[in-house]
C-alpha positions as CSV (number, residue, x, y, z in Angstrom):
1,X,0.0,0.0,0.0
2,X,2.8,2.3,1.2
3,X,4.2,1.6,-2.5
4,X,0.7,3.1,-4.3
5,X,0.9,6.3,-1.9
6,X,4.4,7.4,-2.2
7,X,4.0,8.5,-5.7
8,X,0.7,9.9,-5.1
9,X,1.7,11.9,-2.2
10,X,5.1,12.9,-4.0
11,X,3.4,14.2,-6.4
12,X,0.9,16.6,-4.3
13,X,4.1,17.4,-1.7
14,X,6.0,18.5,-4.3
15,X,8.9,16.1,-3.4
16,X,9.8,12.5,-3.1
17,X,8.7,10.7,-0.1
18,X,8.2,7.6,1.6
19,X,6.1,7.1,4.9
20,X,6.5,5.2,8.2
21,X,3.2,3.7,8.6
22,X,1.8,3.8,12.1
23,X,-1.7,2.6,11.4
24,X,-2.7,-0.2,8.8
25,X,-5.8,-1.7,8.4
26,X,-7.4,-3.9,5.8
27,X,-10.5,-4.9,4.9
28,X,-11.8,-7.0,1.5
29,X,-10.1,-4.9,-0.9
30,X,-10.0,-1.8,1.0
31,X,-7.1,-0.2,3.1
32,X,-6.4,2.3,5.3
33,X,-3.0,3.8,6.4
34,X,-1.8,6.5,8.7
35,X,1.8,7.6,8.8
36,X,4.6,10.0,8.9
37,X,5.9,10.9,5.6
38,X,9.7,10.8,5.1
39,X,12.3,11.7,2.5
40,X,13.7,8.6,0.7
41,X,16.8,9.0,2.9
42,X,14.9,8.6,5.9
43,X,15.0,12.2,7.0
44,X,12.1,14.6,8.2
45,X,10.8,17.0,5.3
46,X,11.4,20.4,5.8
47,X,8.0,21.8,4.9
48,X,9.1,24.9,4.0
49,X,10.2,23.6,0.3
50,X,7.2,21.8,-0.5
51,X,3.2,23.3,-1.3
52,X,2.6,23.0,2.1
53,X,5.0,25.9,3.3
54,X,2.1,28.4,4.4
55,X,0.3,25.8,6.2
56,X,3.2,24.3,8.1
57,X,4.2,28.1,9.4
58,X,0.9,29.4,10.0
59,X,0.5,25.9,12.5
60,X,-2.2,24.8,10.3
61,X,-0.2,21.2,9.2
62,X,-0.9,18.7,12.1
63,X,1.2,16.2,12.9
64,X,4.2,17.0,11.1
65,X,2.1,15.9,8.3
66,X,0.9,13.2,9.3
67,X,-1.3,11.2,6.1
68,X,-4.6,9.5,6.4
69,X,-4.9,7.5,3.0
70,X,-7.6,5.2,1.7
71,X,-6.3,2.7,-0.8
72,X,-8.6,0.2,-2.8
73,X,-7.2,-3.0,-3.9
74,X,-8.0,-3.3,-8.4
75,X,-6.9,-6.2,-9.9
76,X,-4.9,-7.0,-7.6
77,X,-3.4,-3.8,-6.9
78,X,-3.6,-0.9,-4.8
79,X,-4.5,2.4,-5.6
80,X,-5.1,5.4,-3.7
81,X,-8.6,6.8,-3.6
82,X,-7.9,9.5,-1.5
83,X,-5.3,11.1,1.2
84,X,-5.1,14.0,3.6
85,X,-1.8,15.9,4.1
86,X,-1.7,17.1,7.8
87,X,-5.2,17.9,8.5
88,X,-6.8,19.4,11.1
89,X,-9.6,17.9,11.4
90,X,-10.5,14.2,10.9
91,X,-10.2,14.1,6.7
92,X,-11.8,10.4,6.9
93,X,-15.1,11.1,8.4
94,X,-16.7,10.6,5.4
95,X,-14.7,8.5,3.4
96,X,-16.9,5.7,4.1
97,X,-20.2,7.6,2.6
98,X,-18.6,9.3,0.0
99,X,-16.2,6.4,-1.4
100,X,-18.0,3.1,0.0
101,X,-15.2,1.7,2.5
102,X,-15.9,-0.1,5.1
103,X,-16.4,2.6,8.3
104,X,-14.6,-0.4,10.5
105,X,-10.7,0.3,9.0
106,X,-11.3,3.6,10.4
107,X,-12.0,2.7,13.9
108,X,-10.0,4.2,16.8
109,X,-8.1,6.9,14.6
């Protein structure tokens, strides 16, 4: 999963990154991560050169940037549906309405 999300959240970051997965949960073909994204080296990103700049200095990135992400497993791979970048609020409230998961995976977040 952490393999279908690094590309997807490189791309929106604005730099290459990898995550260290603190929650994972599956269910059927859906998953659910939560983790701290990293540079490829292993290092912590310094926000301040990626599109998220504003929000980290303003306060408004939680976490460090921690990433909520709901994959869905397609042929027997997994793709990302959607993923928050550091939000404050809880970004996966409705993910189960609005994309069909199963509300279980997101239990306890």
């Amino acid at each position: 999963m952490v393999a279908a999300l690094s590309p997807a959240a490189s791309a929106d970051i604005g730099r290459p990154v990898t995550f260290q997965v603190t929650t994972k949960r599956v269910e059927g073909d859906w998953g659910f991560i939560v983790g701290q994204p990293w540079t490829p080296e292993g290092a912590q990103l310094d926000w301040s050169t990626t599109r998220y700049a504003e929000q980290a200095r303003e306060g408004m990135l939680d976490g460090n940037g921690t990433t909520y992400a709901l994959l869905h497993r397609q042929n027997g791979a997994w793709t990302v549906t959607t993923f928050a970048v550091g939000p404050t609020d809880v970004a996966y409230a409705d993910w189960p309405q609005r994309y069909g998961a199963p509300a279980s995976i997101f239990a306890a977040e």
